[in-house]
N, C-alpha and C positions, 0 to 999 in steps of 0.2 A: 271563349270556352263555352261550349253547351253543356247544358243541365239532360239531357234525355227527349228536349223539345227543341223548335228551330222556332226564334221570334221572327214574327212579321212586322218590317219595319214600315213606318207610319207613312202613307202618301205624299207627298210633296202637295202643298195649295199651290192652285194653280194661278193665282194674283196674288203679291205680296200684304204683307198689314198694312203698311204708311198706303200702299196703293187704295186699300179697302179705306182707311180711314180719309184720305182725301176724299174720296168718292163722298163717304159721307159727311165732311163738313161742305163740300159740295152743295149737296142736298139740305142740311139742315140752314144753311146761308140763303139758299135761295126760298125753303120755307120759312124764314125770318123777314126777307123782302116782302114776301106775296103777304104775309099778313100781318106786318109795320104798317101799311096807309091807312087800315082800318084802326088801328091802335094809336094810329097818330090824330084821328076823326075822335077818337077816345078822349085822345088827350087836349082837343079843342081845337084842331088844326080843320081849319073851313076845309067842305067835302070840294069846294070848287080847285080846292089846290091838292089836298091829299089824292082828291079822284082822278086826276089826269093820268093821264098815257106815262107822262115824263116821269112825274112824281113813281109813280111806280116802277116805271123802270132803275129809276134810283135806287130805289127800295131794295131792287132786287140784285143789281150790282152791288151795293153796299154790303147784302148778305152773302154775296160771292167773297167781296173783300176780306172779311170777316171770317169766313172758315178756313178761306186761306192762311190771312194771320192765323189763326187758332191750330191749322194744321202745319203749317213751319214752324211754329212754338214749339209745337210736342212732337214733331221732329227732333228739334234740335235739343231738346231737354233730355226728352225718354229716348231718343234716338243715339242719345251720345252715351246716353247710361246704359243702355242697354247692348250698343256695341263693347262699349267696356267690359259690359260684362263676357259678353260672347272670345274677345280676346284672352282672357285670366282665365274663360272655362277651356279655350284651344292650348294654352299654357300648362293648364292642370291637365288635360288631357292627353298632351305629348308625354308628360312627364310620367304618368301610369301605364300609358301603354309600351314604355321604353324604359322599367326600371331600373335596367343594369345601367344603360348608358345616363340617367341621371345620378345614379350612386355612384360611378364613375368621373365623369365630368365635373364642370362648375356649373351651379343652378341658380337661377335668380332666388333671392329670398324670399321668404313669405310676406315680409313686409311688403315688398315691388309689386306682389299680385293684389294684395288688399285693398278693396271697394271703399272709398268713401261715404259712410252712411249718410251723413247729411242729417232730413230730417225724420221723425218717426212713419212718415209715412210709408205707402207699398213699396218702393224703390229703395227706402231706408231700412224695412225689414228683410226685402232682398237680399242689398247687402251685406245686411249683418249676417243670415245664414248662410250667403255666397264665404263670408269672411268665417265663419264656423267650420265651416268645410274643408278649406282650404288651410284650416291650423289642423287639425285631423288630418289631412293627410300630409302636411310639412311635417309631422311627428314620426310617421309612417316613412315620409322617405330617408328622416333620418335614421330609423331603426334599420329602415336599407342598407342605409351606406355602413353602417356600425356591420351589419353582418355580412358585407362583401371587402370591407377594407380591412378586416381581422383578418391576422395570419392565422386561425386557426382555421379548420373547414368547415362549414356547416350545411347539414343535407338532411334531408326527408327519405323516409324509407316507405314506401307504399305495404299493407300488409301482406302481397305477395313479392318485398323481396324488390320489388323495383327503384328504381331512384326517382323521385318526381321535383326534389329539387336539388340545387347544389351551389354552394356558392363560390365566387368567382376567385377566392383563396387557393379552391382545387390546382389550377395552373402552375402556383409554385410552388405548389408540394408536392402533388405528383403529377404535373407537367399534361396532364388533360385538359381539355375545354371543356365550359359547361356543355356544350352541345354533344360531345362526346360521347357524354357516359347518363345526361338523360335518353329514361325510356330502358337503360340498361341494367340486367341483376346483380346486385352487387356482388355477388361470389363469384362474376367473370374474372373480378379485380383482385379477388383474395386469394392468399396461400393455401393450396391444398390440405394442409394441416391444419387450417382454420374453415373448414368446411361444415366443420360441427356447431357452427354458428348459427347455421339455417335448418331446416326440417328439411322431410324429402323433396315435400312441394314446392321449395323454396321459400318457408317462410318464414323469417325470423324470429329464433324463440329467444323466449324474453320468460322470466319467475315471474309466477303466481305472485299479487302482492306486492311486486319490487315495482315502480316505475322508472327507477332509474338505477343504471348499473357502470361499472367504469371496467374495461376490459384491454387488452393489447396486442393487435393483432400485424398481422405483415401482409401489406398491399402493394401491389404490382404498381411501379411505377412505369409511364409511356417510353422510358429510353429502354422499358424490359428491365431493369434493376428491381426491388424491392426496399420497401420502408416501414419503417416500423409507427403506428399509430395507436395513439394512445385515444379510445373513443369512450364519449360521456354517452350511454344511451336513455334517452326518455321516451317511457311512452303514451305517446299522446294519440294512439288511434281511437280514443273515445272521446274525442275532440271535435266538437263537431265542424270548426273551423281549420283545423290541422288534420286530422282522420289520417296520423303518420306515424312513424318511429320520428322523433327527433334525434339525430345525432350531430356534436360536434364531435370532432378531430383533432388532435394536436401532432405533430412530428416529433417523434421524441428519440431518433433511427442514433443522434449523435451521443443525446446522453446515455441510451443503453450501451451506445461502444463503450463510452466514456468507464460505465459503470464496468463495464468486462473488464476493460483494459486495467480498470485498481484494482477489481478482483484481482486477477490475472497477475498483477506486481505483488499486492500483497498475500499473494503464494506459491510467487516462484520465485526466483534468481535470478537478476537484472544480464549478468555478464553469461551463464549456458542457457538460459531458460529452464532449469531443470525445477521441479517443487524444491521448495525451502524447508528451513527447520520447522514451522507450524504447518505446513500442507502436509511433512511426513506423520508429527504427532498427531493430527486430528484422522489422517487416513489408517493408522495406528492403531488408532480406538474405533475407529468403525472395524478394521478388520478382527478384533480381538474382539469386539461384542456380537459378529457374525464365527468365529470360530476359535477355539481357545489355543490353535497352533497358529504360533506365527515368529518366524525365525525374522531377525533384524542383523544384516553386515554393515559392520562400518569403517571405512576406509581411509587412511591418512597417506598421501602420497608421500616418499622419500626424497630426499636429495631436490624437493623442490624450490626450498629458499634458494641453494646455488644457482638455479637458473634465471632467477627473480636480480641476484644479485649481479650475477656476470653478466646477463644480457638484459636487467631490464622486468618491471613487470607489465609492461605490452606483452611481450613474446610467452612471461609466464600465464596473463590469461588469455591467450590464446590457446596454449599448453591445455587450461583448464578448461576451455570450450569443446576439447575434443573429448573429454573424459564421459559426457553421456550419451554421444554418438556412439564411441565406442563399447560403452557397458549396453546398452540399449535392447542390442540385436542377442544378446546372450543373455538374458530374461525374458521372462512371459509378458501379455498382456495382463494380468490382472498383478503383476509385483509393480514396485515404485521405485525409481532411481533418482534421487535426493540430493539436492549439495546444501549441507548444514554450515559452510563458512569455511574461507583460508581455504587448504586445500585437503578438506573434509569433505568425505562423500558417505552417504548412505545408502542400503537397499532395503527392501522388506518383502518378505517371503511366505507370502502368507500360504498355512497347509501341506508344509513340507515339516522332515522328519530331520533328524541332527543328519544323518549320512548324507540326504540331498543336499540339506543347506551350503554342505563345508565343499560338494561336489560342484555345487554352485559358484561357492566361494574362492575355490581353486580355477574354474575358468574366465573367471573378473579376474582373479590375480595374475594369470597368465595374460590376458590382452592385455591391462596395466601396464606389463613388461617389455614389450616389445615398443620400440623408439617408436617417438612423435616427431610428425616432421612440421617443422612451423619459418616458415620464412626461406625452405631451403636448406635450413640447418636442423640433423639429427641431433633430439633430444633423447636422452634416460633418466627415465625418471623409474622407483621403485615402489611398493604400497605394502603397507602393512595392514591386514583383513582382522577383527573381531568380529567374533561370533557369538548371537545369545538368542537363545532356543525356547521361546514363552515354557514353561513347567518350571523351569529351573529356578523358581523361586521370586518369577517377575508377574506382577500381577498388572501392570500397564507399560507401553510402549517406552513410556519416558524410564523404569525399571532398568527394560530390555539394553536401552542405548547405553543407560550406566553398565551394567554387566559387558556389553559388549568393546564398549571403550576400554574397559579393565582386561579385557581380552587380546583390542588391539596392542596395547603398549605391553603386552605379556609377546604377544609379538614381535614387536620390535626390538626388545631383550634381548630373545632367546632367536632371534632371524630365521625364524620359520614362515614368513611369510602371512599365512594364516594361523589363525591359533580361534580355538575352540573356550567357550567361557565356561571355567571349574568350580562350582560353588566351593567343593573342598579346599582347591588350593585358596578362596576368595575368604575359607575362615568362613565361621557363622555370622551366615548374610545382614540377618535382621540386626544380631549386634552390632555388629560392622556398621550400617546404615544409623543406628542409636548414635552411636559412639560419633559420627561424624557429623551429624543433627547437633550434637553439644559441643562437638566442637567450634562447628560454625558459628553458634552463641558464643563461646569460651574467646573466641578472636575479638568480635564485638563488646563482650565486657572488658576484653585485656589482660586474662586468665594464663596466658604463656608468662614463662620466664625461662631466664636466661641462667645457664651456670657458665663457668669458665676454666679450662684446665690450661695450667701454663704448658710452655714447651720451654726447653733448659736447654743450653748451648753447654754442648758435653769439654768443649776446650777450655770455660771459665767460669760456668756454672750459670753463669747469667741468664737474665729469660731474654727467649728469644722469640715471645709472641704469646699466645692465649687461644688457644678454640672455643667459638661459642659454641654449647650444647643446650638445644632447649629441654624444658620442663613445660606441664603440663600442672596446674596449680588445679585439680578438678574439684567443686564442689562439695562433692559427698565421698569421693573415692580418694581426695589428698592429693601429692603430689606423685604426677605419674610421668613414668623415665620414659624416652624414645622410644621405645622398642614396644610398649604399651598402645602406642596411638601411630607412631607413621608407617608402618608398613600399611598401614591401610589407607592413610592419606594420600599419600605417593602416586595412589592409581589413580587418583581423582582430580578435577581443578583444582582444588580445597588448597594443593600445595602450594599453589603462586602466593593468595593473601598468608597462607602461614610465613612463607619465606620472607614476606615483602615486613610481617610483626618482628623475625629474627632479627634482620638486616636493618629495621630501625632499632630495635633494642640493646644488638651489638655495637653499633656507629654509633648510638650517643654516650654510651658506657666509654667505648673508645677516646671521644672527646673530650670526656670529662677527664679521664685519667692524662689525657696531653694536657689538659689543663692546668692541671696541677703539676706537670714536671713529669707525668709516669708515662713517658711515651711507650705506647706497647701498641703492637698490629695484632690485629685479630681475624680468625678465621672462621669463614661461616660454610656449611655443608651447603652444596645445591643437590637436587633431585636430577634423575634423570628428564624427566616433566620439563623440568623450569631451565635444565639447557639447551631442550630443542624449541625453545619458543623465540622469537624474534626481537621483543621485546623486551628483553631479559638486560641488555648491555644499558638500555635507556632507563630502565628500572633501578638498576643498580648507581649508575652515576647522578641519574637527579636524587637518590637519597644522601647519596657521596656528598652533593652539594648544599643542600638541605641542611646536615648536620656540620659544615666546616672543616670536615675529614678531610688529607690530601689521600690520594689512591692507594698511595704506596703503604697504606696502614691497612690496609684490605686486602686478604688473602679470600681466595672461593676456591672450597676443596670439592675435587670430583672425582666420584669411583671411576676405575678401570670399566666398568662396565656398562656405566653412561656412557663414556667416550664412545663404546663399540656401538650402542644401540640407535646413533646416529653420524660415524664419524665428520663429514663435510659440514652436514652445521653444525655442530662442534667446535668444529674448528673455523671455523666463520664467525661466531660470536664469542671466543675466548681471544680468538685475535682482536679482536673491536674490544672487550675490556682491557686484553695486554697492555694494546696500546695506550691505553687513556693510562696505565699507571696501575693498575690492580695484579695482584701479583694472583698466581695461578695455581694449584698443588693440585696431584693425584693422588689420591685416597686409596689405604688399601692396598697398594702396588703388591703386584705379585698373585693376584686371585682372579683375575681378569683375564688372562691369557693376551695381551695385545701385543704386537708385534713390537719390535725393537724400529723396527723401518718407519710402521706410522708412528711410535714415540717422537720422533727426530723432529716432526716434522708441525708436530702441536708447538704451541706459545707456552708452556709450561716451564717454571723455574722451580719446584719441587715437587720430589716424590717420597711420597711418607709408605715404606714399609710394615706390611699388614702384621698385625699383633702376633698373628697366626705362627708364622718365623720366627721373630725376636723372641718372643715365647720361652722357646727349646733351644737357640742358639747354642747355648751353653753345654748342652747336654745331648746336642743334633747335631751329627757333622756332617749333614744334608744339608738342615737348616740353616747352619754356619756359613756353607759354601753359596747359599742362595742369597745369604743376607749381604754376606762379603760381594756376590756379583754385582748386587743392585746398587750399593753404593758406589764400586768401579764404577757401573754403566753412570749413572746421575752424575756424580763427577765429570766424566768423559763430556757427557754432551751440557756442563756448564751449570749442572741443579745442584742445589742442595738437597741433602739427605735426612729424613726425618724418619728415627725410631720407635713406633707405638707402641705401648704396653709394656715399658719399663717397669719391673716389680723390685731388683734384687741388683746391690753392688755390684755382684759380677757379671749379669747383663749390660750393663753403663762400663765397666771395664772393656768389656770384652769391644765392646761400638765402640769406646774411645781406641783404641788399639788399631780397629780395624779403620777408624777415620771417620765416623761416621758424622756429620756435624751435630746434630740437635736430637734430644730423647726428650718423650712424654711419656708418665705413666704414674702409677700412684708412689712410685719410689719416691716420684718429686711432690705431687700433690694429685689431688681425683679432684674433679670436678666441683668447683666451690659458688657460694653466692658471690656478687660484685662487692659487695659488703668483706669478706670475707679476703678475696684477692688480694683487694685493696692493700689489706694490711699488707700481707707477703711480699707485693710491687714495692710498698714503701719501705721493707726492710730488706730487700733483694737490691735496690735502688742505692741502700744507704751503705752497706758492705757485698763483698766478691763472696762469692763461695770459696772457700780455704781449699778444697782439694781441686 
């Protein structure tokens, strides 16, 4: 490498050292001869023998002899030391002018090259410096090897941008050779996007003040791929020894996947890819703080457990793979298509008005409708749309989803399909929200209770069971009746844990009274909610179990109008309790409009006549005729018949007449504490009723 000059290297002599120095012990031997005879006359040796021809000629061989020793001496002394040396500096020599391929290979150590000093003289200071050297630069090649046997890269940036070093790492991280890409700019190798790296000039800008920066950029790999590099930069161009950017390199191409890919999970949904339940709330909130419209649909597929159940839940998620292909294409790019779990889907619609949104609404619910084909086999499945329209009283997305779930299942009711969220019909929102906040406490302290109205078997007076009805024991407001707090629970989860506090507090009431001899079955209301969940059969028998209850002391009464708002599962999970032994009633019978064909066709063994009839019986010869049917019909198809809202002798007359099996109503008794029953069970136990 030149400096800006070309050195002139040194002549070669043209007679070697040992040759000049022989020469001269040569010469000094022979004048040691020529002037020994005089020195020996000196030393008393007679001139007649010292003077002679001979004698002197002795003299003078002798001094031949003599330099010769002297000069094979320091041959072989300084001559061996001195080649020594010259071999360890051809050794150190290879080794610098070939650094890669000694940080590479195996290299003798430092110790194999060190000079034996010997003594302090010139040969033994020699060596010592020879030996200083030579540990200075064994330090050197080890810093070598340390920077070419790191996987990480290490390179010199010249401050126009060029590369002046690189280390021998490069190869297998991006598959260049050093010879490569010295002499070349490095923005050949970078992403165009990372071009803002360099100046116009090409020169690397670098902060005032910062010497080192840590950055990550995308470099062109040799097979034409790209890699992702994580670089330390230092700058050391006021170095007078480096006069360069320092930079390492790291690959870091697998952990950014790495890092995508858990993004990427944890905010979508493993089985469609669609965003999850937190990708929609946080995209939610960003669209609600960029503009205060923003519509939210949320979709429940129908009839989907059947498919799950008959064929299997492969074929159902598959079923459910198709569902954002297909919403996909009938939204914008700026709305989100969501699946929040089971077979729950979300949209959101950001800066649309009610008319758009439900226009929207209606053709998600129309592609929803039309069969899916999975396996070869046509699927129907049906979907129930809620709708909530940011103003309406929802101040954040997660708001909107409650409005709009209280929509969906308003929905599935009334089978419309889509249904539009009504603050009016939802009752005053904020209280509504209060009231269901204390309730969620009220659960956890254990604030419900239980009453219990018997049912009277009209042929012997006897009881023929119990309905549990809850209460509400609220803190400041007393004891509040049903009609006080669940119509508005009903629309929300809230109802599974309330049912799940009934269902324990009736089943151990239950077992206590078998305990004592007072066998009585008791009935517990379900929501529409909590019969389209899946769960619900499993729910109910492990608490079955739990308490020592057999089934058949467990009645679950369902309105007519649950039934309709899902029939197939329905009927899918009352068959899974039947079975197990749990006995079944409709609620209500007569206000529901359901067909006599699907009746046939349910697990039901009683139907309780709505209060509504029984009522007026008396005094209704409509209501007579309706009442007289339904107990025909239940009979016919093997139920028993149950009369609510017994008031008055002549209502219990007139049902005994007509056949009816069982009356409740406060003729008999209204709704008591367990305390309270108790008694009645043990004096009802202990005598018949006389009429």
């Amino acid at each position: 490498m030149t400096h800006g000059r070309t050195q002139r290297a040194p002549a070669a002599p043209r007679v070697g050292v040992f040759t000049r120095l022989a020469f001269g012990m040569a010469m000094l031997g022979l004048a040691v001869g020529g002037v020994f005879p005089y020195f020996a006359a000196f030393l008393g040796v007679p001139m007649q023998y010292a003077g002679t021809a001979t004698f002197r000629l002795a003299c003078l061989a002798a001094g031949l002899v003599l330099g010769a020793a002297n000069w094979l001496l320091t041959r072989h002394v300084i001559g061996s030391r001195l080649r020594l040396l010259a071999e360890r500096i051809t050794d150190v020599a290879q080794t610098v002018g070939d650094p890669i391929a000694s940080a590479q290979g195996p290299a003798r150590p430092a110790v194999d090259l060190a000079l034996p000093v010997g003594a302090s003289d010139d040969l033994g200071t020699t060596a010592a410096a020879f030996n200083a050297l030579l540990a200075a630069l064994d330090r050197e090649r080890r810093f070598r090897s340390v920077v070419h046997a790191t996987n990480d890269v290490m390179a010199l940036l010249t401050p126009n941008g060029q590369l002046s070093f690189v280390s021998d790492s490069i190869t297998d991280v991006l598959g260049w050779s050093r010879e490569e890409l010295l002499g070349r700019h490095a923005s050949e190798v970078l992403y165009a996007e990372d071009a803002d790296l360099f100046t116009a000039t090409g020169a690397p800008i670098t902060h005032e003040g910062e010497l080192s920066q840590v950055f990550v950029c995308r470099v062109r790999h040799r097979d034409g791929g790209w890699r992702d590099l994580e670089i330390s930069s230092s700058d050391r161009r006021g170095d007078p020894v480096i006069g360069a950017l320092l930079l390492t390199a790291r690959d870091v191409t697998e952990r950014l996947e790495l890092q995508r890919r858990l993004t990427h999970q944890a905010s979508h949904d493993a089985l469609t890819g669609l965003p999850n339940r937190a990708a929609l709330l946080a995209r939610g909130d960003q669209l609600l703080a960029l503009s205060p419209r923003l519509a939210v649909l949320l979709m429940d597929l129908d009839r989907f457990k059947e498919v799950n159940d008959t064929l299997g839940h492969s074929y159902g998620d598959r079923l459910l793979a198709q569902v954002g292909p297909r919403l996909r294409p009938l939204v914008r790019d700026v709305d989100m298509v969501a699946r929040l779990g089971g077979d729950e889907f979300a949209v959101l619609l950001p800066g649309v008005t009610v008319p758009e949104a439900r226009a929207a609404a209606e053709r998600l619910h129309a592609a929803l409708g039309r069969p899916f084909l999975v396996d070869g086999l046509t699927l129907d499945v049906d979907v129930s749309i809620g709708l909530a329209v940011s103003g309406a009283g929802a101040a954040d997305v997660g708001a909107l989803l409650r409005q709009a779930d209280i929509a969906m299942y308003a929905a599935k009711e009334q089978h419309t399909g889509v249904q539009v969220y009504d603050p009016l019909a939802d009752g005053n929102d904020r209280t509504r929200l209060v009231l269901l906040s204390e309730l969620r406490r009220g659960l956890a302290e254990g604030q419900l209770v239980v009453h219990y109205q018997p049912k009277v078997a009209l042929d012997s007076g006897a009881p023929a069971g119990v309905e549990a009805l809850v209460r509400w024991l609220h803190p400041t407001r007393g004891l509040l009746a049903p009609a006080d707090f669940l119509p508005a629970v009903e629309r929300t989860g809230l109802i599974e844990p309330l049912t799940d506090a009934v269902l324990d507090i009736a089943l151990a009431q239950a077992q206590s009274w078998r305990a004592e001899g007072l066998e009585t079955p008791v009935a517990v209301n379900l929501s529409a909610r909590s019969l389209s969940r899946d769960d619900l059969p499993d729910r109910v028998l492990s608490r079955l179990r739990a308490h020592g209850l057999p089934a058949r002391l467990l009645r679950l009464e369902i309105t007519e109008s649950a039934l309709l708002a899902e029939p197939t599962r329905a009927r899918e999970v009352l068959r899974e309790l039947h079975s197990a032994g749990v006995g079944i009633s409709i609620d209500d019978f007569g206000t529901g409009y359901s067909s006599m064909g699907h009746l046939k066709h349910l697990p039901v063994d009683e139907l309780k006549i709505d209060r509504s009839y029984v009522a007026e019986m008396v005094t209704s010869v409509e209501d007579a005729a309706l009442v007289r049917s339904v107990i025909d019909l239940g009979h016919e198809l093997g139920m028993t018949v149950v009369a609510e809202g017994v008031e008055d002798d002549a209502t219990r007359a007139a049902l005994r007449d007509l056949q009816c099996d069982v009356a409740q109503g406060y003729l008999f008794s209204g709704p008591r504490p367990a305390e309270e029953l108790t008694e009645l069970l043990r004096a009802a136990f202990c005598t018949a009723d006389p009429a």
